[in-house]
N, C-alpha and C positions, 0 to 999 in steps of 0.2 A: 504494500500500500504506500504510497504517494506521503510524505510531509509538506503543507504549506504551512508558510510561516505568517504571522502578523504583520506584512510590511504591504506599503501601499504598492498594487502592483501597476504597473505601465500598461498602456491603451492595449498595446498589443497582448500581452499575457492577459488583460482583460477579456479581452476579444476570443479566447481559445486559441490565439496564433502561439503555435509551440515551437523549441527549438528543435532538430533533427534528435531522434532517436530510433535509435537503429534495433531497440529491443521492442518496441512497440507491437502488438498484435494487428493492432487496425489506426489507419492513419490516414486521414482529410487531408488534402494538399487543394488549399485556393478551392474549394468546390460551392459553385453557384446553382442556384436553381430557380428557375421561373416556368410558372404554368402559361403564361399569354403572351411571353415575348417582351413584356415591360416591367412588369414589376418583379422581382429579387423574393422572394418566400425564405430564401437562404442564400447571405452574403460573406463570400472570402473566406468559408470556413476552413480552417485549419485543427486539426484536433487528433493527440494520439491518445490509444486505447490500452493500457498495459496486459499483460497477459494476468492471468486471475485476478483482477480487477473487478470491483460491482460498480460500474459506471451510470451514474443517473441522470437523464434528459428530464430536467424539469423547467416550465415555461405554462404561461395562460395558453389559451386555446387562441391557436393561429401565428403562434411564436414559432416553428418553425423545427421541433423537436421530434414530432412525428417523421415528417420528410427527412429529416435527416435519417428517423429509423431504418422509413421506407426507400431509401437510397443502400442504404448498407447492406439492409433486405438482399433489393435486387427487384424491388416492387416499382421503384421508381428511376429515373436514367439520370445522374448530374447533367446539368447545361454547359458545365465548363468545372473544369479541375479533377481531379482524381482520387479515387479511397482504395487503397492496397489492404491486403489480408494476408498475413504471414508474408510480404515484400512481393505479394504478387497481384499486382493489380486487379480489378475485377469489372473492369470495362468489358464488355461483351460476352461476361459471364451468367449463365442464367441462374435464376434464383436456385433451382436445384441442386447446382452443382458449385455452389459455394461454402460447402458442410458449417451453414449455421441452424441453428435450430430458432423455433420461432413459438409464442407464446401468446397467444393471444384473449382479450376480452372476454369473447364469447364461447371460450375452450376449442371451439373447432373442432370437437369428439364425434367419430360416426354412431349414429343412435342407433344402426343396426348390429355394431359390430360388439363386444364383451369389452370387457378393461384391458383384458390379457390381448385382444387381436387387435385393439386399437394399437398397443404398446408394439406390437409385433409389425406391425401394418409398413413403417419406415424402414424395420432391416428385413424383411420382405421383398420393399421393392428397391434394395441395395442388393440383394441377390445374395443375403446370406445363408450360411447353413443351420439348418432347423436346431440344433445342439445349441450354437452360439446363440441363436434367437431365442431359446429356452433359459440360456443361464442369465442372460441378459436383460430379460422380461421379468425374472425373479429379483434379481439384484434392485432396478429400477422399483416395484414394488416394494421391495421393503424399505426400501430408501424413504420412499413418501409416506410409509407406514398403512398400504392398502393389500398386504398380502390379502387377506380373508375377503377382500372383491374382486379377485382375479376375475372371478365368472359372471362379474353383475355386466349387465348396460348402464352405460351413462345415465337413462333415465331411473332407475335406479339407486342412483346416488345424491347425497346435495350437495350442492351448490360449490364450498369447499371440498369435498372430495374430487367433481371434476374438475376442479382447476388442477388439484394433486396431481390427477392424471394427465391433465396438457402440460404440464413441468415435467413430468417422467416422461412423457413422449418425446419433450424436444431434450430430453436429456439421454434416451436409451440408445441412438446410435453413436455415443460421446463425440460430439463435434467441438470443435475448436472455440465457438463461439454461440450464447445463449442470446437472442432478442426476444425482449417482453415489450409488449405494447399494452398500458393498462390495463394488465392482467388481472388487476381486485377489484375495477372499477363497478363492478355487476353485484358484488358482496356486499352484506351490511356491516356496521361498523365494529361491532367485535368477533365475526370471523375474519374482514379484512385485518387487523390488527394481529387477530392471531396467524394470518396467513401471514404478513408481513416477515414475521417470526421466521415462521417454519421454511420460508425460500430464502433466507439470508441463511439458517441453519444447514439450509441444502448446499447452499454457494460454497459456504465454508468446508464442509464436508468433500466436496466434490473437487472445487477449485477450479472449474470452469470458470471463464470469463465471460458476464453479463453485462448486457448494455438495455437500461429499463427506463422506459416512457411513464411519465405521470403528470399529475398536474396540482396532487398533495403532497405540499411543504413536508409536513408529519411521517411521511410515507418515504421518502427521501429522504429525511434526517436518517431515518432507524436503520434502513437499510445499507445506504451508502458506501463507498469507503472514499468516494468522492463524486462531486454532482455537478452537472455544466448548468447554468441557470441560463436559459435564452429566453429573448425579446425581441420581435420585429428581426426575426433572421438573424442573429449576431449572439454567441455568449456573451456575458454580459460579465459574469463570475466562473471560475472552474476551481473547485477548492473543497478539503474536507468538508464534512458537515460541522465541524465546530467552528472552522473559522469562517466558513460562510454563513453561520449565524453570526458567532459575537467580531466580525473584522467584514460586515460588508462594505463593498470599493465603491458603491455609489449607489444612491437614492432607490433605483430599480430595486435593486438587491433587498437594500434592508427593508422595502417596503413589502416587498413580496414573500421575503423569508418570516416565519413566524409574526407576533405581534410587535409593535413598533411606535413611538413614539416619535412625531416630526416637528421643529419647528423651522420657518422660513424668515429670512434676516439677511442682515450685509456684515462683512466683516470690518469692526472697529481696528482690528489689532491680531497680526501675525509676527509669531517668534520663531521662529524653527516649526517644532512640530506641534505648537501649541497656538491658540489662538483666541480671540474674546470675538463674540457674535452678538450683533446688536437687535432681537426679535422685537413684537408689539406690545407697544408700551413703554416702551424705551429700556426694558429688562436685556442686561448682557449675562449672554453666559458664554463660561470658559469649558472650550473643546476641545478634543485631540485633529491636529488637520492631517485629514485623507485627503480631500480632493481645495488643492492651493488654486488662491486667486490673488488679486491685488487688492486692498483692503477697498472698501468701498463694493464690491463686486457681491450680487448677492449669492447665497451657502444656504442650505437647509440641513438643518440637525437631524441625528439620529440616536434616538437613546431606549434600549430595551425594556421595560416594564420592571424588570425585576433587579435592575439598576437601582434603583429607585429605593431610598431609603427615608422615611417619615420620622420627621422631629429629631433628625440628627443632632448630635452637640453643635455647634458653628463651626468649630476648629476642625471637624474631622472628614470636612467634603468643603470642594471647591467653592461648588456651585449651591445657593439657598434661598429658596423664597417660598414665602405666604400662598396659602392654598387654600381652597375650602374642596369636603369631600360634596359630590353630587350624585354619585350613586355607589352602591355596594351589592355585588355579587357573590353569591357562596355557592363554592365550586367544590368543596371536601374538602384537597390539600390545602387549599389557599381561595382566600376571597378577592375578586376583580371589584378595586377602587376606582372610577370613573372622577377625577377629580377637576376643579377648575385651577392653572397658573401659570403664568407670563401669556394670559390672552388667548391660553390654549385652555378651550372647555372639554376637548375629549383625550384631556390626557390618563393614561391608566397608567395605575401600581397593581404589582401583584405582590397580595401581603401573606407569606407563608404561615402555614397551622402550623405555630409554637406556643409555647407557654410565654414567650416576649413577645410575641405578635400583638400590634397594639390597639386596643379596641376605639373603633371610627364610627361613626353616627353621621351619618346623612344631613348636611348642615354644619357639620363641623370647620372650625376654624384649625388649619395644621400648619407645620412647615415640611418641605420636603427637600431633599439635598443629593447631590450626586456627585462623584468625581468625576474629573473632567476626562480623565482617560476613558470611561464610557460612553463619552459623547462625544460625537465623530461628525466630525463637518465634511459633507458632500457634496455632490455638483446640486445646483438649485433644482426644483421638482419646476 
């Protein structure tokens, strides 16, 4: 797995553009793509894929993560540039014969066929020997833990179970490479959650390299060992799931990753890597600078919920000012404070279940406080 570090990165490493890497399993060079001849759906992408890597394509719907899948596929043609697989390009390669396996939504299971002949059905028509297709089909079932449905139909099963089995299908001819495309997106939210689980458990176990489409934050973190975040055709972030939570490079990012705190301002004052930002009301607070301007230039904060500390001592955080709470949510672990300050009425705290958690009342007058290292100045929203 990949280290990134907490340093502001450059347009380019923004962007997915990588240096050469010769270990790489799958590798984007410059590839474009347009459905009508004018418009870009995917621009300049450069992107490698390490080998057993869980790589995660996550973006809104119409950012351009899909098509990238469906290019690697072999479902879609790039318009210009190239993506190699094992150093060997895959320009004029049909999808069959690119030994990736594919994972889909809607499981794609024949409803005529048993668990066992669906699983069989791929090294069948590789032309293997019935022996090898026997041990192979076993192995793969126990894997997903469906020995004892060997002999069901899909419709026989729920919901979780056939996805088990569209993961062991694209996993039983062991190919070089696994593609999911919103493979839990049909689940509800605690089998998704448990499936989550149980396909990173596979990953690990297996060590095949997956490349997985989604469109939830939460689903991406858990699984990840890193995650491209695209927008309007371009990553925009590629970087673990911890630092693309707490170090995102720009406004997109932090806005899209988990919940977020924003405010929008001009910069008073740049030191190095620190800075005072001037929001409404004439309130300055001090930030860490990611994304540098010339003072005067507007910057939009980014600061996480759980940053957020109520009634600090003064000495012990940068940044402090006067609040009142406007609403309270109880969520079990911790309660969602919806509070009013520096002009921002929807800013949230999230106040952890402890015995020092401090009790708030709707109407309350507070103070709240934060270090400046948690709050990250970005490009303007």
């Amino acid at each position: 797995m990949r280290t990134d570090t907490d340093q502001p990165m450059n347009d380019e490493s923004r962007r997915g553009t990588v240096r050469e890497n010769s270990d790489a399993l799958v590798k984007f060079r410059e590839v474009q793509k347009t459905f009508d001849g004018e418009t870009l759906v995917i621009k300049n992408l450069n992107l490698d894929i390490e080998p057993g890597e869980f790589l995660t394509l996550l973006g809104p719907s119409g950012s351009g993560k899909t098509t990238t899948l469906m290019m690697l596929a072999g479902f879609e043609v790039p318009t210009h540039g190239e993506i190699l697989l094992a150093g060997r390009s895959l320009r004029n390669v049909p999808p069959h014969k690119r030994d990736i396996g594919m994972v889909f939504q809607n499981y794609a299971l024949f409803p005529h066929m048993t668990v066992e002949e669906n699983l069989a059905f791929p090294l069948q028509a590789r032309k293997m020997a019935a022996a090898e297709i026997g041990d192979r089909v076993n192995r793969v079932l126990d894997m997903v833990q469906l020995t004892p449905y060997g002999k069901r139909r899909p419709g026989q099963l729920s919901g979780g179970q056939q996805q088990r089995v569209a993961v062991a299908r694209a996993l039983v001819y062991e190919p070089q490479l696994v593609l999911m495309d919103e493979p839990l997106g049909a689940l509800d939210k605690q089998l998704r959650e448990q499936m989550q689980l149980e396909i990173k458990h596979i990953h690990d176990s297996v060590g095949v390299t997956v490349v997985y489409v989604t469109h939830d934050q939460s689903e991406a973190l858990t699984m990840s060992d890193r995650i491209a975040v695209f927008n309007d055709g371009e990553i925009q972030q590629l970087a673990d799931p911890k630092v693309l939570y707490e170090a995102p490079e720009n406004a997109f990012v932090a806005q899209f990753i988990g919940e977020n705190n924003r405010f929008s301002g001009r910069f008073v004052e740049i030191n190095g890597g620190d800075c005072l930002v001037e929001v409404e009301g004439g309130h300055r607070i001090r930030a860490l600078v990611v994304h540098s301007d010339a003072v005067g230039a507007p910057v939009s904060l980014s600061l996480r919920p759980e940053s957020v500390q109520i009634n600090p001592p003064a000495d012990r955080v940068a940044n402090l000012f006067d609040a009142r709470v406007e609403e309270l949510i109880y969520l079990g672990d911790y309660t969602r404070a919806r509070i009013s300050v520096c002009g921002n009425d929807d800013f949230v705290v999230k106040v952890a279940r402890t015995d020092r958690a401090p009790q708030l009342n709707v109407g309350q007058d507070i103070t709240v406080g934060w270090h400046s290292k948690d709050c990250r100045a970005l490009d303007p929203l």
